[in-house]
N, C-alpha and C positions, 0 to 999 in steps of 0.2 A: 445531627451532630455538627459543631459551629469546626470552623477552620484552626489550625493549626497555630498557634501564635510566633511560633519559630519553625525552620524549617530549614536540614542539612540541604544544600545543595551542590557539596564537595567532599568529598574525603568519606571517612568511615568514623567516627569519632565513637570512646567506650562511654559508656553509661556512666564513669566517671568525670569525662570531662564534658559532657552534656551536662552532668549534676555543679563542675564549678562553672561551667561557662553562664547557665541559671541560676546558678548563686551572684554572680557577678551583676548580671542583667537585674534585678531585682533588687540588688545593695543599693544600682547606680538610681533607678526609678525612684525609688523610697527614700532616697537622702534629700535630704533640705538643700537649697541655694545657700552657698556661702553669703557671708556678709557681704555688699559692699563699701568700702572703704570709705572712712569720712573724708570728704573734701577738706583743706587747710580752709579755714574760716578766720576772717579778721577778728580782732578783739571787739569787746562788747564797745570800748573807749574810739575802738575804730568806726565802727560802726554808727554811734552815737554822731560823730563830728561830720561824718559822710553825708549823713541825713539831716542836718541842722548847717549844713552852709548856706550861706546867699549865691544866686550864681552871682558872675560878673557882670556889670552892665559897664560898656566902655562908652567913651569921652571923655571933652573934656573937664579937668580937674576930680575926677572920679578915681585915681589913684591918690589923691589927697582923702578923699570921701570914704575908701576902702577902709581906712585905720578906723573908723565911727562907726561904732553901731546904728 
């Protein structure tokens, strides 16, 4: 005979609330993970310009330089 999978070890509890307190334990087992939440995400135009810059390279006359492709 295998072990008990619950087990009173206070009070006197009726065969009724044994019957929801295992109804409870069972719903909570069996139910699915909620979603989680999408993260706020840049726009796709964001995203695009993010990935397509030049870094900077400083010195001098390279803020003249920055305006040129």
């Amino acid at each position: 005979m295998s072990d008990p999978v619950l087990r009173v070890t206070k009070g006197d509890p009726t065969p009724e609330e044994l019957a929801a307190l295992l109804a409870v334990v069972t719903a909570r087992s069996t139910a699915t993970p909620a979603p989680s939440p999408e993260r706020d995400r840049a726009s796709d135009w964001a995203t695009y310009w993010r990935n397509h810059t030049r870094p900077l390279h400083p010195g001098p006359g390279r803020w003249r330089a920055s305006a040129h492709p």
